[in-house]
C-alpha positions as CSV (number, residue, x, y, z in Angstrom):
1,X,0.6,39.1,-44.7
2,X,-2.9,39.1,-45.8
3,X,-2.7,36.1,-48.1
4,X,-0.8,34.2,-44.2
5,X,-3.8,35.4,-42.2
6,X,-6.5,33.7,-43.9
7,X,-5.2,29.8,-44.0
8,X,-4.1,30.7,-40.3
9,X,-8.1,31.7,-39.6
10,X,-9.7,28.6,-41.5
11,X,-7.0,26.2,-39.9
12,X,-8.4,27.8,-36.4
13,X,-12.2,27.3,-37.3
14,X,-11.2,24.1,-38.8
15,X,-9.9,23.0,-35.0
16,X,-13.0,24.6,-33.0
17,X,-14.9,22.2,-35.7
18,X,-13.6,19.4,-35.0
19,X,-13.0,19.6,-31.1
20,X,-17.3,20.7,-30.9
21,X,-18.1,17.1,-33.3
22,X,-15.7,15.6,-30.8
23,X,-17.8,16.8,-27.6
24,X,-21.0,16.0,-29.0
25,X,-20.6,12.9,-31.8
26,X,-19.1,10.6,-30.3
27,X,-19.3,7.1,-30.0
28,X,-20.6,5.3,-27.5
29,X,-17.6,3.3,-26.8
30,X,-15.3,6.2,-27.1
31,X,-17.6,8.8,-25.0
32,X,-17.0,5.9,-22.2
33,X,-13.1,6.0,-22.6
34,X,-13.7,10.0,-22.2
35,X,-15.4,10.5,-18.7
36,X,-12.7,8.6,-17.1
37,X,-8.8,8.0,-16.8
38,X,-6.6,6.9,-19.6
39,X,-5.2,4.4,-18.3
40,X,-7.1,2.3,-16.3
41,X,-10.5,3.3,-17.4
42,X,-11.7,3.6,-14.0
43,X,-14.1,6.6,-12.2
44,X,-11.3,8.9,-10.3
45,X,-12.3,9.4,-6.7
46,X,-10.6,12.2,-5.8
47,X,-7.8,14.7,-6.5
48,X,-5.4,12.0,-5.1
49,X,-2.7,12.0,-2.8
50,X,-1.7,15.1,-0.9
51,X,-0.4,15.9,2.5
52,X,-1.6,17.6,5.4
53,X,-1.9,17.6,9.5
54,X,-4.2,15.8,11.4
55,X,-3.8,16.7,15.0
56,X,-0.4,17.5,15.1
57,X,0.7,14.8,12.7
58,X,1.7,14.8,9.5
59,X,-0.3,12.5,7.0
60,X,-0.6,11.1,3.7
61,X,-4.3,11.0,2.4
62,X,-4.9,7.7,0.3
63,X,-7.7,9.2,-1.1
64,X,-10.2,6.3,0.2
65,X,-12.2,7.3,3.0
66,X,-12.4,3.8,4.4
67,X,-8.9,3.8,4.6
68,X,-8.0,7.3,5.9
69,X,-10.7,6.7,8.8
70,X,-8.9,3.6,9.5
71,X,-5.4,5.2,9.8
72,X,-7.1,8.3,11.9
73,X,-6.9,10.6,9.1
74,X,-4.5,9.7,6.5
75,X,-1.3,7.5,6.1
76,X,1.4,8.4,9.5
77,X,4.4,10.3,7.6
78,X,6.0,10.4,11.3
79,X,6.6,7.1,12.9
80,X,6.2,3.5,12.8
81,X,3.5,1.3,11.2
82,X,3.3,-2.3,11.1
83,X,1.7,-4.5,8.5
84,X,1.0,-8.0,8.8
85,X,0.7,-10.8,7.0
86,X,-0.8,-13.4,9.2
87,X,0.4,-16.7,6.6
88,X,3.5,-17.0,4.3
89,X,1.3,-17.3,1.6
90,X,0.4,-14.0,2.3
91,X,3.6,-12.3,2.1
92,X,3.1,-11.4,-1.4
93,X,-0.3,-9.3,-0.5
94,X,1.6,-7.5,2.2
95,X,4.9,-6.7,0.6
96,X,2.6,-5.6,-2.0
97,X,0.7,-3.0,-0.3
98,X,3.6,-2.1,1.2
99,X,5.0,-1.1,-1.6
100,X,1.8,0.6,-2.6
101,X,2.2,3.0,0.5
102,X,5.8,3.4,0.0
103,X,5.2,4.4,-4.1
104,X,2.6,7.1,-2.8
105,X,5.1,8.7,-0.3
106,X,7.7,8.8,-2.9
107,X,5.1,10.2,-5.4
108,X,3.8,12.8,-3.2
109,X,6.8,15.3,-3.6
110,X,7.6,16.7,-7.6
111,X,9.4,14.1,-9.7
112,X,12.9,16.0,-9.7
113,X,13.0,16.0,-6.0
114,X,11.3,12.5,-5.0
115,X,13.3,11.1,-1.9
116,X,14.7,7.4,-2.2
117,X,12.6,4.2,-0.9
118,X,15.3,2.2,1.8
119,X,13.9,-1.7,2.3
120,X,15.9,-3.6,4.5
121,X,15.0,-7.5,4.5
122,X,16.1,-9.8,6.7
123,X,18.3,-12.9,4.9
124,X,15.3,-14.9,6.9
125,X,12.8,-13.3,5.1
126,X,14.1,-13.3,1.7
127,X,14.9,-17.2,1.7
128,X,11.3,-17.2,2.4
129,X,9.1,-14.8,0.0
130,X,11.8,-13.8,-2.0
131,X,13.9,-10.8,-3.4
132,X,12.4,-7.6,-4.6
133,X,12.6,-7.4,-8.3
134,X,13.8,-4.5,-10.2
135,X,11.2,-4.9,-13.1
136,X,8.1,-5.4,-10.9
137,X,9.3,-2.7,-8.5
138,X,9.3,-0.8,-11.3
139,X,6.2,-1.8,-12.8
140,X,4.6,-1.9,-9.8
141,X,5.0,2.3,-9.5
142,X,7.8,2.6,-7.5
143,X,11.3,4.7,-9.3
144,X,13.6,2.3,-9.4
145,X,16.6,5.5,-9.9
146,X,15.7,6.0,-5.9
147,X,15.3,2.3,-4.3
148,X,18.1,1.2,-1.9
149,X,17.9,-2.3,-0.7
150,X,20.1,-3.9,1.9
151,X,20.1,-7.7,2.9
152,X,21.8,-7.2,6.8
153,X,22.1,-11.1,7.8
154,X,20.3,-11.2,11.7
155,X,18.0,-8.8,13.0
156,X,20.0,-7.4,15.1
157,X,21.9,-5.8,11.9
158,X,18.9,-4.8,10.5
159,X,17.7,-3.0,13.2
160,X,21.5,-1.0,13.5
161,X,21.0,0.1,9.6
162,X,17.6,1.2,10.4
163,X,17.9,3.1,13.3
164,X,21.1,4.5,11.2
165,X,19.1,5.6,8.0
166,X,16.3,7.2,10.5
167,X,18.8,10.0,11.9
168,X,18.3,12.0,9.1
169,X,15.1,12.8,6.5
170,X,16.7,11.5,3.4
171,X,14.1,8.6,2.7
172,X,10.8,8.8,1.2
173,X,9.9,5.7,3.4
174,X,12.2,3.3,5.3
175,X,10.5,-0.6,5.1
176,X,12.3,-3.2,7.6
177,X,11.0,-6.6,6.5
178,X,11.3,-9.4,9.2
179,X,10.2,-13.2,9.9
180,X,8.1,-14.2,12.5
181,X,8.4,-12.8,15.9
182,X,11.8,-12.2,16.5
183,X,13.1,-12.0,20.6
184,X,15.5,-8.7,19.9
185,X,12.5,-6.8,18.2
186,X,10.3,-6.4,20.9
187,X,8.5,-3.8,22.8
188,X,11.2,-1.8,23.6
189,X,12.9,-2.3,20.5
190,X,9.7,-1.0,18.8
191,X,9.8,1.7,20.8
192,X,12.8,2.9,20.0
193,X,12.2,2.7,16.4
194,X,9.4,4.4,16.5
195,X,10.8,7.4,18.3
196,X,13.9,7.9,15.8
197,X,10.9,7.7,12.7
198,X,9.0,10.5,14.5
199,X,12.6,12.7,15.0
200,X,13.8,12.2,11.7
201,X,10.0,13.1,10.6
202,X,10.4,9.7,8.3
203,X,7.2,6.8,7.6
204,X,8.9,3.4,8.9
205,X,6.8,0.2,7.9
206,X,7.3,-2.8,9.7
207,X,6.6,-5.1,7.3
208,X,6.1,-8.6,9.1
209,X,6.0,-11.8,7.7
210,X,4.3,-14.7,9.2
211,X,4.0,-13.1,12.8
212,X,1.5,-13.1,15.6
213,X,0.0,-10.3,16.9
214,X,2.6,-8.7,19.6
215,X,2.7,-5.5,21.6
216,X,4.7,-2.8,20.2
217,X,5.0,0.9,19.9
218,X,3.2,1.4,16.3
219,X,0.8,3.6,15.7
220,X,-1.1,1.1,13.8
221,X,-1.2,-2.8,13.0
222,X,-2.7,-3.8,9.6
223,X,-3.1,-7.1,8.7
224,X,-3.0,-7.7,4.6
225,X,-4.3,-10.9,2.7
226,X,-5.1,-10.8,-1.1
227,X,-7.9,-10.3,-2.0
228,X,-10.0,-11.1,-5.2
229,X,-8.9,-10.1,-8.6
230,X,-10.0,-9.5,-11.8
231,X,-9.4,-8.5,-15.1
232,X,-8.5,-5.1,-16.8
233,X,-11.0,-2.7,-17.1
234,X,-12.4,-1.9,-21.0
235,X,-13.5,1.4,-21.5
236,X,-17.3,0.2,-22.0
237,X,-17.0,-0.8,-18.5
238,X,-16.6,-4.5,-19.0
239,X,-13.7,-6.6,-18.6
240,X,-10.9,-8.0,-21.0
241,X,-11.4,-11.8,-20.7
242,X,-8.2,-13.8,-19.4
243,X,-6.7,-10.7,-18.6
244,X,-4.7,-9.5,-15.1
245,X,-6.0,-7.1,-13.3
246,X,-4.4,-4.3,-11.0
247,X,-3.1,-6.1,-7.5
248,X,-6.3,-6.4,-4.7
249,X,-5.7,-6.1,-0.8
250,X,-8.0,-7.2,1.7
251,X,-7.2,-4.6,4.8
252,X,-8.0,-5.3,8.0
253,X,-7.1,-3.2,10.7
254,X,-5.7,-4.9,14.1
255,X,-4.2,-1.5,16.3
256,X,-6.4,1.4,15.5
257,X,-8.8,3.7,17.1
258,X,-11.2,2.8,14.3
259,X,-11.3,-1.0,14.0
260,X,-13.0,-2.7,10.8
261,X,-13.5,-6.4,11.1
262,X,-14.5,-6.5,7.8
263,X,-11.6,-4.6,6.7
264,X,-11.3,-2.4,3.6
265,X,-11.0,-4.0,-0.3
266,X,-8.4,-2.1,-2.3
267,X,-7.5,-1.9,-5.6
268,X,-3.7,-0.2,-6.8
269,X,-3.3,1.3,-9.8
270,X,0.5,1.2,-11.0
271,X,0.1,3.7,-13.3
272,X,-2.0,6.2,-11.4
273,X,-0.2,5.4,-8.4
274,X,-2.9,5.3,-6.6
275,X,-5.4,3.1,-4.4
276,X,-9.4,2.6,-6.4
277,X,-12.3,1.2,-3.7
278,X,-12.7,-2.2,-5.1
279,X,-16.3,-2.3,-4.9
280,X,-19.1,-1.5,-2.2
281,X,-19.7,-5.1,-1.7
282,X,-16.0,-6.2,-1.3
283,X,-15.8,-5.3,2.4
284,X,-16.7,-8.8,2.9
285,X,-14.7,-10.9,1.5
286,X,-15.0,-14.9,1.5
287,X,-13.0,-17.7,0.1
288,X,-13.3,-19.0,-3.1
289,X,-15.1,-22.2,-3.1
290,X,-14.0,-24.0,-6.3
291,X,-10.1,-23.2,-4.9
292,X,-10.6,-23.9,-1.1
293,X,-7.3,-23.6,1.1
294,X,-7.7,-26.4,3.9
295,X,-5.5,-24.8,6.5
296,X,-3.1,-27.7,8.4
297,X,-3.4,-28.8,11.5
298,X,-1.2,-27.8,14.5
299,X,2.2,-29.9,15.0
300,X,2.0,-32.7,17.7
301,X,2.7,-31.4,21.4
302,X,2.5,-27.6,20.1
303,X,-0.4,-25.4,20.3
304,X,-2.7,-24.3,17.4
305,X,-1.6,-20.8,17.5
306,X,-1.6,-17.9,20.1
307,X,-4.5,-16.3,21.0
308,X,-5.9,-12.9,19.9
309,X,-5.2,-10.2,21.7
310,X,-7.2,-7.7,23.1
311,X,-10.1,-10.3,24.3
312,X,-8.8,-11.7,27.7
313,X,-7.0,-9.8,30.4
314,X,-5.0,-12.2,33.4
315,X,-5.0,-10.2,37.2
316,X,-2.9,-12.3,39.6
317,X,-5.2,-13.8,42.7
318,X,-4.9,-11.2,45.2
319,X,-4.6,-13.9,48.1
C-alpha cells in the first residue's frame, strides 16, 4: 500500500504544479482566451437568462438592460408580442430575432424537460421569405427534437390552430407568422389572442412581415432591421478576417412604455444562447454608404405609405 501511496502523492503535486504555472505563465494570447467564454470569446454580462415577476407578470430577463427596460422588465412569458419588420427585406432580421426569443424561452427550463417551439406561417408568408430550415434552426440555437411547424393556407386557419395550441401550456413559445395587414386579424382578433396567451400562461409572437403599424392588443410592438455585422471574435480581441459573425438586430421599440428611437443593437450568440450588447456606439445605427439602398418610389394613384401613428389625433367638428 505504501509503495501505491507515493506515485498517488507525486501525481497530486505534479497537478497543483501545473494548474499554479497555468494561472500565472501564461501567454498572452492564451491568458485572453481565459477571462472570457469559450466559445465566442466575448466578455459575459451577466448570469444569463432566468425568470422572474415583474408586477404581476411573469418575464424572461434577456440579460441586456437596454432591452429588459424596453420590454418593462424582461421578455412577456404571458401574452402577445408583436415584432415587425417594416420591409420584406427585412424579414430575415425579424424572423431572426424571433427565433432568438423563442431559443431563450425554450432554454430557460433544464434540457430534459424543454417545452416544444410551435411556428405557424402563413402559405403568404412563406412564398415570400421562405421556409424555416432545419439546419439553421438548429444552428441558430433552437432544439430541433421540440420544433412543430404548420403551414395553415389563409389566416383565418392560422388563427384556428393558434388559438387551439394556446388552451393548454405545452409550448415553449407559439410564433404566428403573417403578411402584411391582414382584414381578419385585427383589433379584436388581437385581442382575443392575446387573452388565450395570458390563460394558457404561454409567450405568443406575432411575427409580422411587411406590415404597418396597426392597433392591437400586444403588450409590445418591436420593429427589427439588421443591423451591422462583423466577423468572429479571436481570443486577442481582434477579428478573424472574411469571417461571419453572430447575427446583429437593430431594435427599435414602437408600443412600449419606454420608447427608444434609437433602438437597441444586439448581438445573438447561437452557442451561448444568448443576446451580447453590440457595442456602446451601436445605438445609432446608419446605412452603409458604399452599399446604399435607394428605397422606390410610391405606385402611381397610391399613397407613399400610411402615416405613423401616435402623432396626429382626428376629433369630428362639433357643429
Amino acid at each position: 500500500m505504501a509503495t501505491k501511496a507515493m506515485p498517488r502523492a507525486g501525481l497530486s503535486a505534479l497537478r497543483e504544479t501545473i494548474a499554479r504555472i497555468e494561472n500565472q505563465k501564461l501567454p498572452g494570447r492564451a491568458r485572453a482566451a481565459r477571462s472570457v467564454d469559450d466559445a465566442g470569446f466575448r466578455q459575459r454580462e451577466g448570469a444569463g437568462e432566468s425568470i422572474g415577476k415583474v408586477m404581476g407578470r411573469k418575464v424572461l430577463l434577456t440579460g441586456i438592460d437596454a432591452l429588459d427596460r424596453i420590454l418593462d422588465g424582461g421578455f412577456p412569458l404571458e401574452g402577445l408580442t408583436e415584432i415587425r419588420a417594416a420591409q420584406t427585406r427585412d424579414a430575415g432580421a425579424a424572423t431572426g430575432f424571433a427565433l432568438s426569443i423563442a431559443a431563450l424561452c425554450q432554454g430557460a427550463t433544464l434540457p430534459d424537460s424543454r417545452l416544444p417551439v410551435l411556428w405557424i406561417g402563413q402559405a403568404m408568408g412563406a412564398t415570400e421569405a421562405g421556409l424555416p430550415y432545419a439546419v439553421g434552426l438548429q444552428a441558430h440555437g433552437l432544439d430541433m427534437r421540440r420544433f412543430l411547424l404548420g403551414r395553415p393556407r389563409t389566416v383565418q386557419d392560422a388563427l384556428w390552430i393558434v388559438e387551439a395550441a394556446l388552451t393548454a401550456p405545452v409550448f415553449a413559445a407559439v410564433i404566428l407568422e403573417v403578411r402584411g395587414n391582414p382584414a381578419s386579424l385585427g383589433l379584436s382578433e388581437s385581442r382575443r389572442l392575446h387573452v388565450r396567451a395570458r390563460a394558457g400562461g404561454t409567450p405568443l409572437l406575432l411575427l409580422r412581415q411587411s406590415g404597418a403599424e396597426e392597433a392591437s392588443s400586444a403588450l409590445f410592438r418591436l420593429r427589427v432591421e439588421p443591423g451591422p455585422g462583423r466577423g468572429h471574435p479571436l481570443p486577442d480581441g481582434g477579428l478573424l478576417p472574411g469571417s461571419i459573425g453572430n447575427p446583429v438586430f437593430h431594435v427599435i421599440a414602437e408600443k412600449s412604455r419606454m420608447l427608444s428611437h434609437a433602438g437597441t443593437v444586439l448581438e445573438w450568440s447561437p452557442h451561448d444562447r444568448r443576446f451580447f450588447s453590440f457595442g456602446p456606439d451601436a445605438a445609432a445605427v446608419q446605412p452603409d454608404p458604399a452599399h446604399p439602398v435607394a428605397h422606390l418610389p410610391a405606385s402611381a394613384g397610391r399613397p407613399g405609405g400610411p402615416p405613423a401613428l401616435g402623432h396626429v389625433v382626428a376629433f369630428k367638428r362639433a357643429s
